[in-house]
Structure formats: structure tokens, C-alpha cells
Residue frames as qw, qx, qy, qz and C-alpha x, y, z in Angstrom:
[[0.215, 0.348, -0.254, 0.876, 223.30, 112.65, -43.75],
 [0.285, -0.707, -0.531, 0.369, 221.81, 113.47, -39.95],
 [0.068, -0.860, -0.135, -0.488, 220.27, 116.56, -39.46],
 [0.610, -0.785, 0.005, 0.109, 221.66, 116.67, -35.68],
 [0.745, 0.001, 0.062, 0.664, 225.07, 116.71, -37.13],
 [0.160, 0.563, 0.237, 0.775, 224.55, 120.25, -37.91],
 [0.412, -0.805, -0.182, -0.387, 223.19, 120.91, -34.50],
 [0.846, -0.290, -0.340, 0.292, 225.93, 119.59, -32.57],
 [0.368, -0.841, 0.095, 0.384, 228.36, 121.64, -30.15],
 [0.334, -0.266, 0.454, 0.782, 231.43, 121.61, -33.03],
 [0.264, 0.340, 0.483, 0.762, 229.73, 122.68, -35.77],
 [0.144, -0.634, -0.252, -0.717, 227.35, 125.17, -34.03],
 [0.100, -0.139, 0.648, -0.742, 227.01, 127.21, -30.53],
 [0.464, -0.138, 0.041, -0.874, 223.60, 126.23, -30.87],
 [0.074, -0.083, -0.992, 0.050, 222.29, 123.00, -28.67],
 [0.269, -0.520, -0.739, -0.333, 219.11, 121.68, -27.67],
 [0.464, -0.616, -0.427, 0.473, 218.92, 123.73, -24.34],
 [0.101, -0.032, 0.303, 0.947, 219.17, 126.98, -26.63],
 [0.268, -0.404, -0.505, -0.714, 215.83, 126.48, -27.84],
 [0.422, -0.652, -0.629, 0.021, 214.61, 126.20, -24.16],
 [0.163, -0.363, -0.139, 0.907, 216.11, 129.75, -23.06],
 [0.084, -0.201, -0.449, -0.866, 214.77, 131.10, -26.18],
 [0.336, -0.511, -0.775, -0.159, 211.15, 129.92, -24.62],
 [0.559, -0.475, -0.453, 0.507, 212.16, 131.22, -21.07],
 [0.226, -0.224, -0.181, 0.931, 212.92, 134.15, -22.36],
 [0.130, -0.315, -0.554, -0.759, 209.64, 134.59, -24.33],
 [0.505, -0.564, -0.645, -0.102, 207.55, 133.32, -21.50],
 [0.346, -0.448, -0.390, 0.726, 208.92, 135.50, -19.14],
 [0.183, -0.033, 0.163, 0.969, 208.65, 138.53, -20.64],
 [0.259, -0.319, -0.602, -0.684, 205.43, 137.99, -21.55],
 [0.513, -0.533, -0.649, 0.179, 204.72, 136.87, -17.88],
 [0.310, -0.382, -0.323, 0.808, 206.47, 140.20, -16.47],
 [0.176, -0.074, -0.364, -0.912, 204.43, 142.65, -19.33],
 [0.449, -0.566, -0.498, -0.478, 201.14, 140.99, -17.93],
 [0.407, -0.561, -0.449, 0.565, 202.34, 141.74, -14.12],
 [0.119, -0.966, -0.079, 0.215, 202.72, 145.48, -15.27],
 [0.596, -0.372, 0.272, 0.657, 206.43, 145.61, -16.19],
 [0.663, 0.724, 0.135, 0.138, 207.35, 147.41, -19.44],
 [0.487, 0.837, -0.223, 0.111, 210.41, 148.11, -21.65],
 [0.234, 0.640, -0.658, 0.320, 213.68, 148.10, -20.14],
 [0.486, -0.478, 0.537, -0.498, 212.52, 146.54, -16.65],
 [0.944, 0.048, 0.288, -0.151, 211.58, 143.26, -18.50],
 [0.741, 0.527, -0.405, 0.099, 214.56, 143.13, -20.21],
 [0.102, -0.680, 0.585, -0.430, 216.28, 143.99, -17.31],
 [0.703, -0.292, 0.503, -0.409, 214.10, 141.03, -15.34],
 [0.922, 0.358, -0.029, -0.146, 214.91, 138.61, -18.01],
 [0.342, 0.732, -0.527, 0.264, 218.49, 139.32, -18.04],
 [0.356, -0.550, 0.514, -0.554, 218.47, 138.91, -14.49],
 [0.900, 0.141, 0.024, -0.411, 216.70, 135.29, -14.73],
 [0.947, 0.290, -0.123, 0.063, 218.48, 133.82, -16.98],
 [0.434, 0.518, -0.625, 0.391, 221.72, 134.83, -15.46],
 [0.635, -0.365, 0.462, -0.499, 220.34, 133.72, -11.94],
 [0.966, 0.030, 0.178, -0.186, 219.84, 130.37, -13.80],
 [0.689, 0.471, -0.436, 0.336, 223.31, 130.10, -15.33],
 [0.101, -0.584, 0.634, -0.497, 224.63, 130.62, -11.71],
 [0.832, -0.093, 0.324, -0.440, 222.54, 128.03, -10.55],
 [0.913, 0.394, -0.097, -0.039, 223.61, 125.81, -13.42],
 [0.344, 0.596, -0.600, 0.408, 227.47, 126.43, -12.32],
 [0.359, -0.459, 0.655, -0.481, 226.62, 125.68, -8.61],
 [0.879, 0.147, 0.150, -0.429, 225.18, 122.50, -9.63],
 [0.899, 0.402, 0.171, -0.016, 227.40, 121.34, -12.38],
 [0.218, -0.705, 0.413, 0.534, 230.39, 123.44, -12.97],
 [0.319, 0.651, -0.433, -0.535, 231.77, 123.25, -16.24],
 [0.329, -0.236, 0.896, 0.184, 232.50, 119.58, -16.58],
 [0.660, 0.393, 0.636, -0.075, 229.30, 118.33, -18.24],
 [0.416, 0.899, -0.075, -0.113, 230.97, 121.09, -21.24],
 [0.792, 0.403, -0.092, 0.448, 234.53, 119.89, -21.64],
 [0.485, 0.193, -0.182, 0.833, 236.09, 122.80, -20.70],
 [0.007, -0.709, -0.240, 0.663, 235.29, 126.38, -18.96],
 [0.202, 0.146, -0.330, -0.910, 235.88, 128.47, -22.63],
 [0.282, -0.290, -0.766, -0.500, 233.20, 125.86, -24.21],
 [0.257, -0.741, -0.515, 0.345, 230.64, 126.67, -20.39],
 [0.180, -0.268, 0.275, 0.906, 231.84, 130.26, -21.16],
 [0.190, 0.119, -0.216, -0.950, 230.09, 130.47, -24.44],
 [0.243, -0.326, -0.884, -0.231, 227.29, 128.30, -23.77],
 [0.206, -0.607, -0.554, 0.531, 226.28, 130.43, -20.99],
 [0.021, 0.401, 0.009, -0.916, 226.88, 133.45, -22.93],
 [0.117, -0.253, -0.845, -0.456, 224.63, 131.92, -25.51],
 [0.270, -0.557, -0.754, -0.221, 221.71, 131.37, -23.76],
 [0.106, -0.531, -0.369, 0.755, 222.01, 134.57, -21.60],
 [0.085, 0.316, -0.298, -0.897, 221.92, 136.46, -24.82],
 [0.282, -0.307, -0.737, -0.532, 219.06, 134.18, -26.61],
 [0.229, -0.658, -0.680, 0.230, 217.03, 134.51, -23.38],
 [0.143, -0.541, -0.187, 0.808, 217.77, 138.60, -23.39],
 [0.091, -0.114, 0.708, 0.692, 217.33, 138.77, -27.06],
 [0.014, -0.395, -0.870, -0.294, 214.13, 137.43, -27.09],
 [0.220, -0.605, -0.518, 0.563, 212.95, 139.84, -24.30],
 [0.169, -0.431, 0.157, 0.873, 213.96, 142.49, -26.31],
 [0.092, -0.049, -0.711, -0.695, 212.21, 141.61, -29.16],
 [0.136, -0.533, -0.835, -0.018, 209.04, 141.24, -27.07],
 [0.044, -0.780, -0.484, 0.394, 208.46, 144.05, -25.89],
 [0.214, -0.110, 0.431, 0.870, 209.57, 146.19, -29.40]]
């Protein structure tokens, strides 16, 4: 039995490019709390980010390398929400 079988796009929303928002959003946050930011504004500037980078990722790619637009859809909402998620949790 593979572990990656359990990671894969059908059996979970969660791919390998999850755990690098998750980072993105740690490192940021942490980067905008040593510029001065606090509370909301770094969530806010994370938010911002990582949906700056999912736009980016569409103007690039569109949906095809995902099958479909629903399956881009909730991959994007994924990793907006693990990159905002994390923010939040930094600065708690």
C-alpha cells in the first residue's frame, strides 16, 4: 500500500502544493509582523498574497493542468484558505 495514494487529488483536496501555501502563509506573516504589521492587517496581507498568486496561477495556466474549473475552483479555494488560516493562527 503507497502512502501517496492517500494524498492524491480523489481521495483528498490536499496536494503537494498545499503544503507550500501553508509555508507562504507562515512566512509571510511572520515577514509582515517583523515589518510592523499586526492582527487583522497581516491577515488581511496574506489573504491578499495568496489570492494575488492564485490570479497569477490562472493567467498562466487556467484550469487545464486541474481537469476541470470545479476541481481549479477548490484547489484555489484550498490554498487561499490554508495560506489565510495559517496567518491567522500566527498572529493569535
Amino acid at each position: 500500500m503507497k502512502i501517496s495514494k492517500y494524498f492524491s487529488w480523489v481521495n483528498s483536496k490536499l496536494n503537494v502544493w498545499s503544503f507550500w501555501h501553508l509555508l507562504g502563509g507562515l512566512f509571510l506573516s511572520k515577514v509582515f509582523m517583523w515589518c510592523g504589521f499586526q492582527g487583522m492587517n497581516v491577515i488581511m496581507l496574506v489573504l491578499f498574497m495568496a489570492l494575488l498568486w492564485e490570479a497569477i496561477e490562472w493567467k498562466f495556466e487556467n484550469y487545464k493542468p486541474y481537469g476541470s474549473l470545479k476541481a481549479w475552483a477548490e484547489d484555489s479555494f484550498l490554498d487561499v484558505f490554508i495560506a489565510t488560516a495559517c496567518a491567522w493562527w500566527m498572529v493569535l
